[in-house]
N, C-alpha and C positions, 0 to 999 in steps of 0.2 A: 803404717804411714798415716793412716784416719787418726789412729789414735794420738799421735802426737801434733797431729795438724787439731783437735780437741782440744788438748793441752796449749798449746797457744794460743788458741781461744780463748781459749779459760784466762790465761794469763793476762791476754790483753782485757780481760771483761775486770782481771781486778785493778789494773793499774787504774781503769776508767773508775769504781770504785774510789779507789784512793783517791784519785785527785777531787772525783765530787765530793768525798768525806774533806776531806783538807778544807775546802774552799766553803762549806758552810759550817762547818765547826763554831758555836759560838755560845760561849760563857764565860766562867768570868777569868780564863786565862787571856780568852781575847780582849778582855777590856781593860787588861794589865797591861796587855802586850802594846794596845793600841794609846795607853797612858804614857807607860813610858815611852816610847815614841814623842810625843806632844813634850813630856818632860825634856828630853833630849835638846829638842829642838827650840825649845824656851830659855836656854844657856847664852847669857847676851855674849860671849867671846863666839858662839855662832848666829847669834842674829847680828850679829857684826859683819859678819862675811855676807850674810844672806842679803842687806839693805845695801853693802857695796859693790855686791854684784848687780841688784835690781833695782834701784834706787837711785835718779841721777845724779838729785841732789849730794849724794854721799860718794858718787863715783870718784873724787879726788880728796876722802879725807881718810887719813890714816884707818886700818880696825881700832887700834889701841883707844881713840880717841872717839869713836862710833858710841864703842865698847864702856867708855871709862866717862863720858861725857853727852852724849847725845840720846841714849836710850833712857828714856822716866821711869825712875822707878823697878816695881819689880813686873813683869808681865804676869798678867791673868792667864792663867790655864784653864780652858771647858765653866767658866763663871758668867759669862755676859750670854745673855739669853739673843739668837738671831731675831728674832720678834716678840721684842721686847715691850710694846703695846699687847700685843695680844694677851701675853706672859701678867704682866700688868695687871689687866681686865681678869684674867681669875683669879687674881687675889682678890678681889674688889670681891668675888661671888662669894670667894671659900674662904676669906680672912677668918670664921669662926674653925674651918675644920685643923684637924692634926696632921700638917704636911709640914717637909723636910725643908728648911729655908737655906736660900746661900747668899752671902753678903757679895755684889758686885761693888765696881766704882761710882762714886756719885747717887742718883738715884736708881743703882739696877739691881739694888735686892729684891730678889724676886721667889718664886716655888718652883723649885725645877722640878716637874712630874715627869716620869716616864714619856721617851718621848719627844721633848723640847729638844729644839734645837738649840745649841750655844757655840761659839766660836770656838774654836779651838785653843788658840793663843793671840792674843788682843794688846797692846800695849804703845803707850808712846812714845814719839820719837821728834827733836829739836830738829828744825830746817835748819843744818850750818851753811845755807845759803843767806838767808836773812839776818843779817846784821844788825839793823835800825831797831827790831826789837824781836822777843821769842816768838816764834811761831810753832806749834807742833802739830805733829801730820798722825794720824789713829792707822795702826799696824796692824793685821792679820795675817797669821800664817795659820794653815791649815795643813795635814797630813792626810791623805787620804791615798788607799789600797791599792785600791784597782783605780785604770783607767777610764773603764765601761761600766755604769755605774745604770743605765736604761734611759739616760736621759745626757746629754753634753754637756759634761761637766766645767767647761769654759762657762755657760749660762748661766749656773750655779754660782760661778765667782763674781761674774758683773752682776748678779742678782745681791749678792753679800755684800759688794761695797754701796749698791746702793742703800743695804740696808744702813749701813755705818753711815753714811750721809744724812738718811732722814732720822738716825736715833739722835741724830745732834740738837734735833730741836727742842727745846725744855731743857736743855742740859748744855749747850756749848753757848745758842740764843734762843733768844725767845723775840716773839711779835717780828717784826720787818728786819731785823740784823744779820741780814745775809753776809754783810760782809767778814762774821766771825766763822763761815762756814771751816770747818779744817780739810786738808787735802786727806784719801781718806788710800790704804796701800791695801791690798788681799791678794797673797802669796800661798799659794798650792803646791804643796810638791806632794807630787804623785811616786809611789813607792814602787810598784809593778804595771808599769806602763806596757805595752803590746811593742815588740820589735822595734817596727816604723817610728813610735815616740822615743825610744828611749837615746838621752843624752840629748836631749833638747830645751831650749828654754825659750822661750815667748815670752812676749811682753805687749801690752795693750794700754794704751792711754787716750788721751780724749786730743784732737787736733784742729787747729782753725782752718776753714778752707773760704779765699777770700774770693766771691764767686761774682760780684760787679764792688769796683774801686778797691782802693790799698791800704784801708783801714785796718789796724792790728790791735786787737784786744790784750791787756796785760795775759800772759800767758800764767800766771801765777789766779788769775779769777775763773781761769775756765778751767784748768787743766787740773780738774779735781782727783779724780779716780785711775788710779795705776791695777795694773789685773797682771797677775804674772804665774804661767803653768811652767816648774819646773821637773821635770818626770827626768827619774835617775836611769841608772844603766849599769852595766855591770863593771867593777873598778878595774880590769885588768884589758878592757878593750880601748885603744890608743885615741876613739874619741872622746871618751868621759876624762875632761877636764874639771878643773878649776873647782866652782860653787859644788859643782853635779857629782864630781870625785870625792871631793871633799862629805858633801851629805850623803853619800852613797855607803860609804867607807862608817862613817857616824851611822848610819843607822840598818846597817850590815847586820840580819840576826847569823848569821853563820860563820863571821871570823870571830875569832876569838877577843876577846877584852884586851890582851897587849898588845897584840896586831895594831887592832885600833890604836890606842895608845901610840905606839910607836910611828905609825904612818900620820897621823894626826899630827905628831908633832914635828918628825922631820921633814913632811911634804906639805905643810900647811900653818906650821911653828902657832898650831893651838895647843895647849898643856891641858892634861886633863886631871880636873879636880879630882880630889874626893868621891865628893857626889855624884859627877859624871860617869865615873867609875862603876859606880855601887849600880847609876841606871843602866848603863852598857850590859854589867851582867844579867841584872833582871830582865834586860831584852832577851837575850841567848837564852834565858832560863826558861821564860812564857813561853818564848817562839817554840822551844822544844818540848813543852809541854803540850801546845796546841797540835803541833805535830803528830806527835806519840798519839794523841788522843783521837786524831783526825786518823792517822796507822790503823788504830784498833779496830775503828766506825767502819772506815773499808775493808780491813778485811771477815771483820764480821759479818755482813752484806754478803759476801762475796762465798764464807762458809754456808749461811742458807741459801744462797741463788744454786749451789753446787750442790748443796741435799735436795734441792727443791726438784731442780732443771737433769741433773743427772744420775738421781738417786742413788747418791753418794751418803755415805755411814760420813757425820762428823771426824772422824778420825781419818778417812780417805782422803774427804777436804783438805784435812788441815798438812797431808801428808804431799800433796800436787802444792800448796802454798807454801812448802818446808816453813813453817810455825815451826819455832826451837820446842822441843818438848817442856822444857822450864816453863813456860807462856799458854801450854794446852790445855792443861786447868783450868787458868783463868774465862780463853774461850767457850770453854766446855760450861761453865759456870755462868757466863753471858747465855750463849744456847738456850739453858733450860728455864731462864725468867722467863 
C-alpha cells in the first residue's frame, strides 16, 4: 500500500515536471510558434472579421469589403519598434557599430537589438464612416499567451495605444496640428486565458461625461483610443461564438490543418489560401515540437529527482515512468552530460 501511494507520488511530482517543463520551454521553436501565430492573424480575410466584430465604425460593412477596400496596404508583422524614440536615440549612439537594421513605415527604421519591444501587427485602416474625405485609424493587434503575465495586461494595452498616439508626432503632424491626430485601435487576443476569461471580449474606449450643462464635443475629436481583450475558449463549448470561435478554431495547434480548413469555411465562409495553409501546419509542427521538447525536460527532471530522492538506478526510473525502451538511450544519454 506505502509503496503504491509512493508511486503516485512520484507520478504526480512528474506531471508537475511536465507542466513546468512545457510552460518555460523557450527557443527557437517558440519563436516560430509564436511567429506563425502573428502570421496567421495578419491575413486581412481575418482582420476582416477581427475590425467587424470590434470596431464600430466597421460594425455595418460587409467583410468582403473591409477586406477588399478598407485595410492599407500590407500589415507590418513584429517591424514598428513600441518606443520608438528611445529605439531612435541608440542609433544616434551606435550609428557607427554593426547591428542588424529593419526598414518600418515612414520614419521607423530603426536597430532592433535583443530585447525591443515592437508591435506585433500594425496596419491601416479607412473610416467607411467618413465620407467628406479619407481618414484612417492605425490597427494593432497583438497575440499573446498567457493571461497572467505579473502585471495586467489590460494596462499594457492602454499603454500601447497610447504609445501609437504619441509616435504620430514627426510623422502624422508636427508643431500645433492636432487636428490630424488618427484614432489609434490595439486588439489582444489572448490565447490561454484562465477559465473565468475564456470566451469573452471587452471593449474600452474613451467617453464624454457632461458633468454642469449640455455641451457635446464631436465625438470623432475625443474618442481616440479603442482597447479591446479578446481571450479565446475552447471551440466545442456552446459559448465560444462568433469572432472568439472563429480565432479559436484558426489558431487551434491541436486540430488538424483540414479541420481547420473545413470549419473555417463552412461556419465562417473564410477559404483558406495557400499560405494559410502552409502557416496552419507550421503551427501544429512547432507546437508539437515545443511540446515533445518540453516532454523530454520533464521527464528528465523527474529521472534525477527519483535517483536523487529515492535512490533509484536510472533504469528503475525510467521503468515507474514506462519510457518506451526505443527512447532510453536517449535519456540515458541526457543523464551522463
Amino acid at each position: 500500500m506505502i509503496r503504491l501511494q509512493r508511486k503516485d507520488e512520484m507520478r504526480m511530482e512528474v506531471e508537475n515536471d511536465l507542466a513546468r517543463a512545457l510552460d518555460t520551454v523557450s527557443d527557437e521553436n517558440m519563436e516560430k510558434l509564436d511567429a506563425s501565430c502573428k502570421k496567421m492573424l495578419s491575413f486581412k480575410s481575418i482582420l476582416a472579421w477581427i475590425l467587424k466584430t470590434c470596431v464600430k465604425e466597421f460594425k455595418d460593412v460587409s467583410l468582403k469589403d473591409i477586406e477588399e477596400k478598407y485595410i492599407v496596404g500590407t500589415p507590418e508583422i513584429s517591424k514598428t519598434p513600441v518606443h520608438r524614440d528611445e529605439v531612435l536615440r541608440e542609433n544616434e549612439v551606435s550609428a557607427d557599430t554593426d547591428t542588424e537594421r529593419i526598414e518600418g513605415t515612414r520614419n521607423e527604421d530603426s536597430t532592433l537589438k535583443e530585447g525591443t519591444a515592437v508591435f506585433d501587427i500594425k496596419f491601416e485602416a479607412v473610416n467607411p464612416k467618413r465620407t467628406d474625405e479619407v481618414i484612417t485609424m492605425i490597427v494593432n493587434i497583438e497575440s499573446q499567451a498567457q493571461y497572467y503575465t505579473g502585471y495586467p495586461i489590460i494596462k499594457r494595452a492602454v499603454y500601447y495605444s497610447g504609445r501609437l498616439l504619441s509616435a504620430q508626432y514627426g510623422t502624422v503632424f508636427t508643431n500645433s496640428h492636432y487636428e490630424k491626430v488618427k484614432p489609434v485601435v490595439s486588439l489582444w487576443v489572448i490565447l490561454n486565458p484562465p477559465d473565468y476569461r475564456k470566451n469573452t471580449l471587452n471593449l474600452y474606449s474613451l467617453h464624454e461625461t457632461q458633468m454642469v450643462g449640455d455641451y457635446e464635443e464631436k465625438e470623432e475629436d475625443y474618442d481616440l483610443i479603442t482597447v479591446g481583450m479578446i481571450c479565446l475558449g475552447d471551440t466545442e463549448d456552446e459559448n465560444c461564438k462568433g469572432l472568439i470561435k472563429m480565432l479559436s478554431i484558426l489558431l487551434s495547434s491541436e486540430m488538424e490543418v483540414e479541420d481547420k480548413k473545413r470549419r473555417l469555411s463552412d461556419e465562417f465562409e473564410i477559404a483558406m489560401t495557400k499560405e494559410m495553409e502552409s502557416e496552419a501546419l507550421n503551427m501544429c509542427d512547432y507546437s508539437k515540437m515545443v511540446e515533445d521538447k518540453g516532454i523530454v525536460k520533464g521527464l528528465l527532471e523527474a529521472i534525477k529527482k527519483m535517483i536523487a530522492n529515492a535512490n533509484m538506478t536510472p533504469e528503475q526510473a525510467m521503468n515507474v515512468l514506462d519510457i518506451p525502451e526505443k527512447e532510453r538511450a536517449m535519456y540515458s544519454a541526457k543523464l551522463s552530460k
